[in-house]
N, CA, C and O atoms as a DFTB+ gen file, in Angstrom:
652 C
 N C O
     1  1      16.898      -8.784      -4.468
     2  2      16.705      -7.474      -3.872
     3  2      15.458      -6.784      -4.432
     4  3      14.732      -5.998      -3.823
     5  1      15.320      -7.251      -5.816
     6  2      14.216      -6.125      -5.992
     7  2      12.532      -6.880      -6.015
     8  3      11.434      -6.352      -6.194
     9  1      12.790      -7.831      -5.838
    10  2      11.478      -8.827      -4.841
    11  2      11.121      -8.100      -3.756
    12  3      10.019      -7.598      -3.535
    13  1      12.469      -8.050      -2.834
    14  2      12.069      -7.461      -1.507
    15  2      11.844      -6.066      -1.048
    16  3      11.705      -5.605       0.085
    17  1      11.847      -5.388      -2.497
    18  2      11.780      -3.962      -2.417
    19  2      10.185      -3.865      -2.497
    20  3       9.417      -3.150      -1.853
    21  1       9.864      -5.074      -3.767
    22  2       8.958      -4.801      -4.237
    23  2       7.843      -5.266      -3.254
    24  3       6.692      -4.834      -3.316
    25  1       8.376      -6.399      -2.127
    26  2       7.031      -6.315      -0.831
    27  2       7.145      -5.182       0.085
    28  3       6.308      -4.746       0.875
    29  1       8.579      -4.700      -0.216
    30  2       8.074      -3.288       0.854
    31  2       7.967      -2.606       0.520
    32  3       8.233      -1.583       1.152
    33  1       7.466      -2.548      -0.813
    34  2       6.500      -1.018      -1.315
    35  2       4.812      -1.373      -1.116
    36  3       3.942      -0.518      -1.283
    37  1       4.590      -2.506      -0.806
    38  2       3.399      -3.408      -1.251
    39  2       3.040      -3.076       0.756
    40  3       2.142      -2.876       1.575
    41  1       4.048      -3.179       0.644
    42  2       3.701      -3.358       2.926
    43  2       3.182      -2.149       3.021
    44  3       2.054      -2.034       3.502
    45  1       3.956      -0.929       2.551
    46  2       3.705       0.447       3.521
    47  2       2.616       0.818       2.363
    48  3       1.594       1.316       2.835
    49  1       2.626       0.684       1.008
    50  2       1.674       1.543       0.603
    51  2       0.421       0.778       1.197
    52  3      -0.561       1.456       1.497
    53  1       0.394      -0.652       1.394
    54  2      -1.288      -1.160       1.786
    55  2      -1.279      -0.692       3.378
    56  3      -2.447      -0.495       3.713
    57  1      -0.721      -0.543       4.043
    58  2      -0.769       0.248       5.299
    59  2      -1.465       1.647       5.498
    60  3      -2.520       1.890       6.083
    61  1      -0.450       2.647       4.751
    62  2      -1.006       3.524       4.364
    63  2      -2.310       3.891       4.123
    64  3      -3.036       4.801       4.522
    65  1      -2.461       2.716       3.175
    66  2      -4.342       3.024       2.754
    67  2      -5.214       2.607       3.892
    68  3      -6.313       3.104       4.140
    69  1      -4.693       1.755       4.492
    70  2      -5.337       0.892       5.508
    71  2      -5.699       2.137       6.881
    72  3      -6.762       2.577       7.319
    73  1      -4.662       2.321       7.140
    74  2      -4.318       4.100       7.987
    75  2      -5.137       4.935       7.733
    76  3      -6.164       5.123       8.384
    77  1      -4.798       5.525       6.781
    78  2      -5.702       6.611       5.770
    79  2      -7.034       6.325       5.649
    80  3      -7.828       7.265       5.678
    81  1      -7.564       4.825       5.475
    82  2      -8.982       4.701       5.380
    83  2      -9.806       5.101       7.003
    84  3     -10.815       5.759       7.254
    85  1      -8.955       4.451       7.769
    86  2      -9.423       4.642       8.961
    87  2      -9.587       6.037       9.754
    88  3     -10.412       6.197      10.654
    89  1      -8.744       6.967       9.326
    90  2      -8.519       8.010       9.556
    91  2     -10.024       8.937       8.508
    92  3     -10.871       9.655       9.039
    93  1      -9.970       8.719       7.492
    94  2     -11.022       9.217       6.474
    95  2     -12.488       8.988       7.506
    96  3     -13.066       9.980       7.948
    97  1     -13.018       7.473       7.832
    98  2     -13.773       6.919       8.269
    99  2     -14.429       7.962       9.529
   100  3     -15.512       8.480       9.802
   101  1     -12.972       7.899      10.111
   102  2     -13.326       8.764      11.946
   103  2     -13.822      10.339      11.582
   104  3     -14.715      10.877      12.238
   105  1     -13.158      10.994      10.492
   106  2     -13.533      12.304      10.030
   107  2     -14.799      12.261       9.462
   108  3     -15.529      13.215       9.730
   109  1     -15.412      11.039       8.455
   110  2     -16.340      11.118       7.845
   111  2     -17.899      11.367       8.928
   112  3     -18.942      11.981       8.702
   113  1     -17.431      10.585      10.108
   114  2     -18.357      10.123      11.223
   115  2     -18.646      11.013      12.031
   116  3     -19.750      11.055      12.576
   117  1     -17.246      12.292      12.351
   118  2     -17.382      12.989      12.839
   119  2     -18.624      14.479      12.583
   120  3     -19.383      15.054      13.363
   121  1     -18.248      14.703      10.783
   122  2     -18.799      15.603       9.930
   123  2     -20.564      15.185       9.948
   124  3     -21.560      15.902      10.048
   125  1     -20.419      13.927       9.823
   126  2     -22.547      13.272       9.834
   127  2     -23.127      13.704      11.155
   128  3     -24.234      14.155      11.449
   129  1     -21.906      13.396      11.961
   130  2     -22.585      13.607      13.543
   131  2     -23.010      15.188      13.919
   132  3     -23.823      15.704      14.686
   133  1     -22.306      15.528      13.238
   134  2     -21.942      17.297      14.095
   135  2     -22.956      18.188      12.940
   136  3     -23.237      19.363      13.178
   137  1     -23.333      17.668      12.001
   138  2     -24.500      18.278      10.972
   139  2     -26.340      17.981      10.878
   140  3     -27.126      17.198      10.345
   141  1     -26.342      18.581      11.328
   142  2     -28.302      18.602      11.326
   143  2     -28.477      17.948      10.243
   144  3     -29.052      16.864      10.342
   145  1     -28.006      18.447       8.819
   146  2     -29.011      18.361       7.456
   147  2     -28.514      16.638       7.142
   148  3     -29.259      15.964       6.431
   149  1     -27.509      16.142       7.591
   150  2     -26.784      14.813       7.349
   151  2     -27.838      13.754       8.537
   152  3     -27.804      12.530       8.659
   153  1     -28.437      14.445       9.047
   154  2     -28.811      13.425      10.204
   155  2     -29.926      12.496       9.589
   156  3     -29.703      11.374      10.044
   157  1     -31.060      12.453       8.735
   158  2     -31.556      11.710       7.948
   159  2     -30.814      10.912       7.084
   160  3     -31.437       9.862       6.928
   161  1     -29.645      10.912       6.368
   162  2     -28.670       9.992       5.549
   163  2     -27.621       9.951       6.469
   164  3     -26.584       9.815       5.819
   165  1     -27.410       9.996       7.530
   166  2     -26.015       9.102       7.815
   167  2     -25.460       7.810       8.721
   168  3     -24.388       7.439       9.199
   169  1     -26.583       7.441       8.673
   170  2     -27.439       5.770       8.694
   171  2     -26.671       5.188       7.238
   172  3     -25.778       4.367       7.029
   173  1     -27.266       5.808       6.624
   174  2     -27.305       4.885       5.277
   175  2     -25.656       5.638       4.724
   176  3     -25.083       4.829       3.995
   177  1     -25.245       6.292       4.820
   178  2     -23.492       6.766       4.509
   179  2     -22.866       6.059       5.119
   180  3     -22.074       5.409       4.438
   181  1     -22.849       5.837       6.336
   182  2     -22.028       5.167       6.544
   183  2     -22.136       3.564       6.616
   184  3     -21.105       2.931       6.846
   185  1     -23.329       2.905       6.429
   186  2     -23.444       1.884       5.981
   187  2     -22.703       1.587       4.690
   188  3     -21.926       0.646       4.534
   189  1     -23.059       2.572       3.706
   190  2     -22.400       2.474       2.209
   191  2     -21.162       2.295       2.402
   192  3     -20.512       1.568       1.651
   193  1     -20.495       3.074       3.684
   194  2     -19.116       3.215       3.156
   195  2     -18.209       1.882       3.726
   196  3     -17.384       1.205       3.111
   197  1     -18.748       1.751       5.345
   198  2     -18.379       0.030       5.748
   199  2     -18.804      -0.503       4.790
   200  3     -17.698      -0.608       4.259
   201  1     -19.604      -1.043       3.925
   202  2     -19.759      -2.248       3.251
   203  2     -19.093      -2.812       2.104
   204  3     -18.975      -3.997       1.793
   205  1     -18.382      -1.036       1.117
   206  2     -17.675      -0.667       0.012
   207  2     -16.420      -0.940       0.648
   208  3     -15.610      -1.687       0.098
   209  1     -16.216      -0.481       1.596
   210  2     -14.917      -1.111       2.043
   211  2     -14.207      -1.906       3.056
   212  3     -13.066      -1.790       3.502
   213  1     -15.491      -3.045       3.408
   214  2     -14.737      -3.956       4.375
   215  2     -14.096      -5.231       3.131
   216  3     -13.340      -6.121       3.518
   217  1     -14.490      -5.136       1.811
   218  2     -13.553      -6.036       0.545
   219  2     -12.350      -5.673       0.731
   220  3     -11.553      -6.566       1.022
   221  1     -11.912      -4.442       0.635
   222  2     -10.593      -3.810       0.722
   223  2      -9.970      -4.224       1.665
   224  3      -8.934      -4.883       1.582
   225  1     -10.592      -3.849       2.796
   226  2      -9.430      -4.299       4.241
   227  2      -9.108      -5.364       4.224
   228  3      -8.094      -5.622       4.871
   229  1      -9.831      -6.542       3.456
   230  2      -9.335      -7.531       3.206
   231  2      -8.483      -7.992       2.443
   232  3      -7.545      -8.690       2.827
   233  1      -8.738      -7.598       1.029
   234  2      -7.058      -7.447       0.430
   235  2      -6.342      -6.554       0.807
   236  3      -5.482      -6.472      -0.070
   237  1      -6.106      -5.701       1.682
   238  2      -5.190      -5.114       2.078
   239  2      -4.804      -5.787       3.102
   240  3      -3.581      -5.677       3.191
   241  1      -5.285      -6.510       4.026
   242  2      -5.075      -7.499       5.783
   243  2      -4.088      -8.495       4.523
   244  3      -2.866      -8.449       4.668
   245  1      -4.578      -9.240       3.494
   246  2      -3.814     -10.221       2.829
   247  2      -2.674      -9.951       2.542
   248  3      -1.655     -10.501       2.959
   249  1      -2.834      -8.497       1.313
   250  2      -1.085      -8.206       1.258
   251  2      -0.057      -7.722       2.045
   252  3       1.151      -7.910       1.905
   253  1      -0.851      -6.859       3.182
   254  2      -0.093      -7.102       4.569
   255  2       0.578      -8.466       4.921
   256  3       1.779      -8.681       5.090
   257  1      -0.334      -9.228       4.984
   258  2       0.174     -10.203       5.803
   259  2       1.585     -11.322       5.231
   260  3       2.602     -11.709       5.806
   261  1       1.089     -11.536       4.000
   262  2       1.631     -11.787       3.019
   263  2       3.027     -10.956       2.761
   264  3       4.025     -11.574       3.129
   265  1       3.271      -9.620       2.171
   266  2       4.356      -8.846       2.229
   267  2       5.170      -8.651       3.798
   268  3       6.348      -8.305       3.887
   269  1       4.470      -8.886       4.725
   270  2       5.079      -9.089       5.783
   271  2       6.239     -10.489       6.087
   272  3       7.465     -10.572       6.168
   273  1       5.175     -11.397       6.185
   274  2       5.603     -12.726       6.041
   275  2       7.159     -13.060       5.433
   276  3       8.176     -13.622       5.839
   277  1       6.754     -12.439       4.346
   278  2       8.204     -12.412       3.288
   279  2       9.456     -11.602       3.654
   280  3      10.620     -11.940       3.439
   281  1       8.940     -10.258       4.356
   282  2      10.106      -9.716       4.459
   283  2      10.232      -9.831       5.995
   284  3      10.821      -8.822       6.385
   285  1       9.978     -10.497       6.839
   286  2      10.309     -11.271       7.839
   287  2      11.334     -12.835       7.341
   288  3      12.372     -13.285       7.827
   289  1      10.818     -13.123       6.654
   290  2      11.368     -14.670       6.091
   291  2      12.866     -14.152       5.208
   292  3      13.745     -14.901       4.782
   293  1      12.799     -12.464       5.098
   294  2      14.191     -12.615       3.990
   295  2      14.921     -11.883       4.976
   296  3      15.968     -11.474       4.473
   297  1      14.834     -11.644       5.835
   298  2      15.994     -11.390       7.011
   299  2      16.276     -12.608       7.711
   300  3      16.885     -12.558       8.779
   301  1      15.880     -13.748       7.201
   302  2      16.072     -14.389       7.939
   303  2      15.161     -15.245       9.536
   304  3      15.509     -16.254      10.150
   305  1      14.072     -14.418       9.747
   306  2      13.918     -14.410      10.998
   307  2      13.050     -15.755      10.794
   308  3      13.442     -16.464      11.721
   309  1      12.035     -16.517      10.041
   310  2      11.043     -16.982      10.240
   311  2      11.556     -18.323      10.981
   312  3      11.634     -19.507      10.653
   313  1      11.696     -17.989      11.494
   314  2      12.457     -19.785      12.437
   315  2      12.696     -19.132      13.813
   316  3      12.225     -18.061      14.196
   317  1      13.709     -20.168      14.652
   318  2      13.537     -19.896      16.023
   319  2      13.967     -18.501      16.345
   320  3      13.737     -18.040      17.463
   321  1      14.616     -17.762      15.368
   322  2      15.059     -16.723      15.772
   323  2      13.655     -15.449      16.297
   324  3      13.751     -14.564      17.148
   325  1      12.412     -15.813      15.398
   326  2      11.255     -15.525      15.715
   327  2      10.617     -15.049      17.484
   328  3       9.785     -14.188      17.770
   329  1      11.429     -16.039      18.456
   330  2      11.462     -15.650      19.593
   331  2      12.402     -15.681      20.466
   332  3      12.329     -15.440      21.671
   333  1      13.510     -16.057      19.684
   334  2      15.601     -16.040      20.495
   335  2      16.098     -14.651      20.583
   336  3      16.449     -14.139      21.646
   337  1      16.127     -13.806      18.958
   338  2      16.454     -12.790      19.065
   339  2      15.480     -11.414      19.413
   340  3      14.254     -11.488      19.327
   341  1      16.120     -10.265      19.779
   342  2      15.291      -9.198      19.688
   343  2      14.400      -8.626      19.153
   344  3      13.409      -8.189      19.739
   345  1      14.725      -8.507      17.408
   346  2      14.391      -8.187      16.863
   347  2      13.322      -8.894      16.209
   348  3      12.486      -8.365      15.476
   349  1      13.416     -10.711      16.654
   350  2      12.616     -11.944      15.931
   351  2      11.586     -11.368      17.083
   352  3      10.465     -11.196      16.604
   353  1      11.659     -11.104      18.162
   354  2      10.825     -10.897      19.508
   355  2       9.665      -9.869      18.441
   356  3       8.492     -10.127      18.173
   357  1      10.368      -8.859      18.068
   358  2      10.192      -8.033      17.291
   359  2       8.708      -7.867      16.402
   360  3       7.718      -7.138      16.469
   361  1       9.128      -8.868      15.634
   362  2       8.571      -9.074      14.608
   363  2       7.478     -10.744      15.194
   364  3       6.638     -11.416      14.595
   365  1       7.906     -10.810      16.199
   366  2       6.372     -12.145      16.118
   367  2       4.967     -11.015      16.818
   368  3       3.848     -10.964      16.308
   369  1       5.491     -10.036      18.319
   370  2       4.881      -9.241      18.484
   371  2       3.895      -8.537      17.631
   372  3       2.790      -8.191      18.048
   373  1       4.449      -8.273      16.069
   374  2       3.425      -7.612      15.310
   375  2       2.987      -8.507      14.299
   376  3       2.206      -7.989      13.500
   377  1       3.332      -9.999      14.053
   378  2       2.259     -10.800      14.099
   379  2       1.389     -11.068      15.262
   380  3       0.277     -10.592      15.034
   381  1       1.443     -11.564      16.263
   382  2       0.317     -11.089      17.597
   383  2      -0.566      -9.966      17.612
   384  3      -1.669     -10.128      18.133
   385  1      -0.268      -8.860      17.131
   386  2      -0.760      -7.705      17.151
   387  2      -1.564      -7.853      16.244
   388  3      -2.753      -7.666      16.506
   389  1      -1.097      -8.304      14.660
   390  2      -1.589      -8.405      13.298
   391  2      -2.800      -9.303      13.835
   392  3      -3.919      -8.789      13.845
   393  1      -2.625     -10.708      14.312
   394  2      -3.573     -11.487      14.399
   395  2      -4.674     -11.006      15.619
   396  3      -5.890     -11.197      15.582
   397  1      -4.139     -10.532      16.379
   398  2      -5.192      -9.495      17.552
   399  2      -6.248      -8.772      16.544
   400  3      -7.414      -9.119      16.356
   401  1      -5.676      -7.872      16.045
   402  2      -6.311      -6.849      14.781
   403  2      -7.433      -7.354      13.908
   404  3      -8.582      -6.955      13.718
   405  1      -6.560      -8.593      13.332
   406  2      -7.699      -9.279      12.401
   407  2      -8.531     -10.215      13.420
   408  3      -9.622     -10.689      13.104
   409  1      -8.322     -10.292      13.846
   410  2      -9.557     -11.517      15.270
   411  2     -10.675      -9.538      15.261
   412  3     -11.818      -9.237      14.918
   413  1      -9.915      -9.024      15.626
   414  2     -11.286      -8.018      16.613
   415  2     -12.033      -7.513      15.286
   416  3     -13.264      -7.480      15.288
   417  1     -11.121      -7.019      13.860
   418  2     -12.217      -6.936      12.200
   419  2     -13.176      -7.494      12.525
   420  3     -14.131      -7.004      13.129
   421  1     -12.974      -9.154      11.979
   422  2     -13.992     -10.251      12.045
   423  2     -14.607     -10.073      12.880
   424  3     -15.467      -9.427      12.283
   425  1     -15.111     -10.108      14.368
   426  2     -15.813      -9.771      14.912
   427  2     -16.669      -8.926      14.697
   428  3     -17.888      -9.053      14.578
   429  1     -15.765      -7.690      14.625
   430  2     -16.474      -6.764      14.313
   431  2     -17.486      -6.364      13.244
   432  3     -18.521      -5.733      13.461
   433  1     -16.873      -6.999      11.560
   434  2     -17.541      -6.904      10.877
   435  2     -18.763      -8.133      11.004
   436  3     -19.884      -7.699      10.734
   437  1     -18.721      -9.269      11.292
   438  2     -19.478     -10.237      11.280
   439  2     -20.078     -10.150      12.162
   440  3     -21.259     -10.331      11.869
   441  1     -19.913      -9.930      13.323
   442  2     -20.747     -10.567      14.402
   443  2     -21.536      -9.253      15.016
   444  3     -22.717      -9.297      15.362
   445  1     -20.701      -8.071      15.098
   446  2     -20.984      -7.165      16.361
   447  2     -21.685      -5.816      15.034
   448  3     -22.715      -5.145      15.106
   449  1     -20.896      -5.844      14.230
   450  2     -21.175      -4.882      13.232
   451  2     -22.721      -4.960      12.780
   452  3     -23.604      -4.228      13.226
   453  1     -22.906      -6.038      11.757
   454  2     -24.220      -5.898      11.711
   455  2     -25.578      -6.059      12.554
   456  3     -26.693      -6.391      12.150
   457  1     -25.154      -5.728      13.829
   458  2     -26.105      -5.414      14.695
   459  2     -26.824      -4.026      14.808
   460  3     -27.996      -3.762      15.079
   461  1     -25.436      -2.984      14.426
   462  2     -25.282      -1.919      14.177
   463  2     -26.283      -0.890      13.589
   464  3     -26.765       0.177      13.968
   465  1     -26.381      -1.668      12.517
   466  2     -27.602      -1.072      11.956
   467  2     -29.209      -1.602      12.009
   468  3     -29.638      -2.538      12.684
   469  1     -29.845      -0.863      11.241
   470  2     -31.441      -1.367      11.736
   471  2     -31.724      -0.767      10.185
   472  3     -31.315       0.294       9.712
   473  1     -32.501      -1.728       9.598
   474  2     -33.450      -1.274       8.536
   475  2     -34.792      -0.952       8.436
   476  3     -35.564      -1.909       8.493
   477  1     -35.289       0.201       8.295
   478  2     -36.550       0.776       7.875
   479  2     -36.951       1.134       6.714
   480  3     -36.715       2.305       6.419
   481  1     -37.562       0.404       5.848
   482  2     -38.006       1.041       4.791
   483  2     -36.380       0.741       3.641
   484  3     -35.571      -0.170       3.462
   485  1     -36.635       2.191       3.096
   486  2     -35.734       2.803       2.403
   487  2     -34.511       3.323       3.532
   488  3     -33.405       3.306       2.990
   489  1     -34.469       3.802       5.050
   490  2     -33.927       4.125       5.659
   491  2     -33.238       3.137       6.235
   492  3     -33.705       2.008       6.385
   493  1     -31.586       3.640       6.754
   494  2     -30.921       2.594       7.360
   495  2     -30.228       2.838       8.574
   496  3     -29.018       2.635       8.470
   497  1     -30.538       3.136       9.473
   498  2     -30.270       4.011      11.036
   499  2     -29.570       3.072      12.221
   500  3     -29.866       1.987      12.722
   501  1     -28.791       3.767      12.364
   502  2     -27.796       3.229      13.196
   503  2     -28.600       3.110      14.765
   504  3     -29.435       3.901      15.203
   505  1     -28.122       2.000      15.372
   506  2     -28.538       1.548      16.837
   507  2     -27.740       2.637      17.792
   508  3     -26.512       2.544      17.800
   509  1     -28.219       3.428      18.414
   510  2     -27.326       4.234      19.466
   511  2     -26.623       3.453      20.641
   512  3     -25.595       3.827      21.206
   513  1     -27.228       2.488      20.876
   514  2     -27.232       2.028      21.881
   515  2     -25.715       1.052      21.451
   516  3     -24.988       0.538      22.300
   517  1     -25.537       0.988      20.229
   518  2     -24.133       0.225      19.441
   519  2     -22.868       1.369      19.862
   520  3     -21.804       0.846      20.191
   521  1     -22.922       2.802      19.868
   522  2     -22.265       3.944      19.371
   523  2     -20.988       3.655      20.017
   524  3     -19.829       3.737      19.610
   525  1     -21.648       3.193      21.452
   526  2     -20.254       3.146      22.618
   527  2     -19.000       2.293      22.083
   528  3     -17.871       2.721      21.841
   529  1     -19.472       1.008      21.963
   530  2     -18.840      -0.455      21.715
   531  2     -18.040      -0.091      20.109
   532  3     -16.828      -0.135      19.897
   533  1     -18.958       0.212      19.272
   534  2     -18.474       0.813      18.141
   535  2     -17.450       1.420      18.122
   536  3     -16.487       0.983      17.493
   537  1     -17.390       2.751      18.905
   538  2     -16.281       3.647      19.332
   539  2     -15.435       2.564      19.880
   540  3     -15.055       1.783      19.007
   541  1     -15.119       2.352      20.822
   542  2     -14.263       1.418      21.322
   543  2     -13.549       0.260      20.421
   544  3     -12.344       0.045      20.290
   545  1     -14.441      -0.284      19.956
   546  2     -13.608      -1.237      18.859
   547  2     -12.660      -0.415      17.585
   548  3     -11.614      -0.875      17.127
   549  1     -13.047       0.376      17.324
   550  2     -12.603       1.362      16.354
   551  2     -11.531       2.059      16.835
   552  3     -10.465       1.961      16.227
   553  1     -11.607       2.729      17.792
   554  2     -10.252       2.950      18.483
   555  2      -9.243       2.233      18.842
   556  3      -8.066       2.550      18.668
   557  1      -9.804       0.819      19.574
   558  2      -8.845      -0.262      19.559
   559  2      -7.978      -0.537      18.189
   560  3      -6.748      -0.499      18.174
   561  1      -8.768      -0.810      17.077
   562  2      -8.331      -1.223      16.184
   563  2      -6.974      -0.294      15.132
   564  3      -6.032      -0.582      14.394
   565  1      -7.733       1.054      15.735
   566  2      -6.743       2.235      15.316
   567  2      -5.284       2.138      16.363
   568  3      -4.145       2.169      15.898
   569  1      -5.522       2.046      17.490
   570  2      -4.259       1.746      18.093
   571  2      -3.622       0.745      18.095
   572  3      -2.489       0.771      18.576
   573  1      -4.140      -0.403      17.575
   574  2      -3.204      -1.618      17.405
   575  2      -2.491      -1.492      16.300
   576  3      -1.349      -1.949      16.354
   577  1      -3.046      -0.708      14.719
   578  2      -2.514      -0.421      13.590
   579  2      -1.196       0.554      13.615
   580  3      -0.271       0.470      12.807
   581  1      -1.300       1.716      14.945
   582  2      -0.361       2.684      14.922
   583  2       0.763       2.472      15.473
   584  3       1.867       3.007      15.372
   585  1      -0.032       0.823      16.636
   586  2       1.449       0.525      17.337
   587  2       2.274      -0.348      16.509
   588  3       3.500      -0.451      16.536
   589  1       1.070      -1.230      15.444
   590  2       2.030      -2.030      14.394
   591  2       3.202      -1.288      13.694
   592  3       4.405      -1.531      13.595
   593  1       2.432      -0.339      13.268
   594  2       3.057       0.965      12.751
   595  2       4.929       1.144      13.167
   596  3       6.049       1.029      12.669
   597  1       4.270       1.470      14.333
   598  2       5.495       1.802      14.948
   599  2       6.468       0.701      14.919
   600  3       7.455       0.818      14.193
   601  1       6.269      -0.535      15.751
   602  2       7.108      -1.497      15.210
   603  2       7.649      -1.701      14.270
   604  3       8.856      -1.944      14.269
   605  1       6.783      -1.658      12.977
   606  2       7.617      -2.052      11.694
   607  2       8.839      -0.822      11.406
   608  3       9.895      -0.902      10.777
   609  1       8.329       0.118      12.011
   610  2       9.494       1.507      11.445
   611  2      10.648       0.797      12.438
   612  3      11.779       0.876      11.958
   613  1      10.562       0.103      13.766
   614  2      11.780       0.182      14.439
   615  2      12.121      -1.186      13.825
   616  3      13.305      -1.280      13.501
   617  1      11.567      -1.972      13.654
   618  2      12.023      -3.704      13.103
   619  2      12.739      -3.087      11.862
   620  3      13.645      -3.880      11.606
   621  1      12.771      -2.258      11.140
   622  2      12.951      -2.281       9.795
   623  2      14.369      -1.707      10.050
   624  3      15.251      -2.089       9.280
   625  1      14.796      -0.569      11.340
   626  2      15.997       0.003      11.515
   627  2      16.635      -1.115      12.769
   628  3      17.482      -0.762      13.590
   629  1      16.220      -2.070      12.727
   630  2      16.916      -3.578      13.483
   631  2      16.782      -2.655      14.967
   632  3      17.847      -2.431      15.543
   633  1      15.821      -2.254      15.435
   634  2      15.608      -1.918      16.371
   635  2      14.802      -2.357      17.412
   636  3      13.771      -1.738      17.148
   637  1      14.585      -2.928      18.305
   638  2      13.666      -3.896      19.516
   639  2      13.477      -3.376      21.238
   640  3      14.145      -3.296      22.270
   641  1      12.660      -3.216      20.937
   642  2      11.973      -2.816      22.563
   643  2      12.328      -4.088      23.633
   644  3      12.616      -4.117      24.830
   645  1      12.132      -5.290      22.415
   646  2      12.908      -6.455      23.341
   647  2      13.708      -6.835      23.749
   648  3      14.408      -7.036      22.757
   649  1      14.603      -7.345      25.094
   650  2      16.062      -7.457      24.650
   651  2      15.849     -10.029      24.868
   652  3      16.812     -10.753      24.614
């Protein structure tokens, strides 16, 4: 029991941060945008701050995945029940979701992200022409986290949208 307490303190608090970062991120972006005197540094802010913390999302995507895994596997579910029962319906859904999530990161950080920026000099200025796609992936990624979200609160009270 206290294994499995101890991945679901490990689940929601790395969630949390995971949440919270993203949430910080959208406010931070908002405040650079909407300020004159920020408009020369917030190229390079928010470069600093994706780069400081796309390490994190990664150990946090791990102990997610990981503390998940486990407390999926100690109810029992990791076998056929995974797509027999409701609740296994449940819980493969927000692995799908999980692996949706981490497919569109990677992308994002690897492929689409550093397009994003442009280096000049000492200056590091964001592509406008990125802003749209940016937005969009970012939102995506925020709604796949809130719907995970949600799932795990109803998986956790043996609850399923599936029957």
């Amino acid at each position: 029991m206290a294994l499995y307490l101890a991945a679901l303190i490990v689940h929601i608090t790395c969630t949390a941060i995971w949440i919270g970062g993203n949430v910080f991120f959208v406010s931070l972006i908002r405040l650079l945008s909407r300020r004159a005197e920020f408009a020369e540094l917030r190229g390079k802010i928010i470069y600093a701050y994706v780069m400081a913390y796309r390490l994190a999302t990664y150990v946090l995507f791990t102990l997610i995945l990981l503390s998940g895994l486990y407390l999926v596997e100690n109810r029992g579910m990791l076998n056929a029940q995974l797509w027999q029962t409701p609740t296994g319906k449940m819980a493969l859904a927000k692995l799908v979701l999980f692996t949706a999530l981490m497919a569109l990161q990677l992308f994002h950080d690897f492929v689409f992200g550093p397009k994003s920026f442009v280096s000049e000099g000492n200056r590091v200025l964001m592509r406008e022409s990125h802003r749209r796609s940016n937005r969009i992936i970012g939102q995506t990624v925020f709604l796949l986290s809130l719907l995970m979200l949600v799932f795990g609160v109803l998986l956790s009270r043996g609850v399923s949208v599936f029957r």
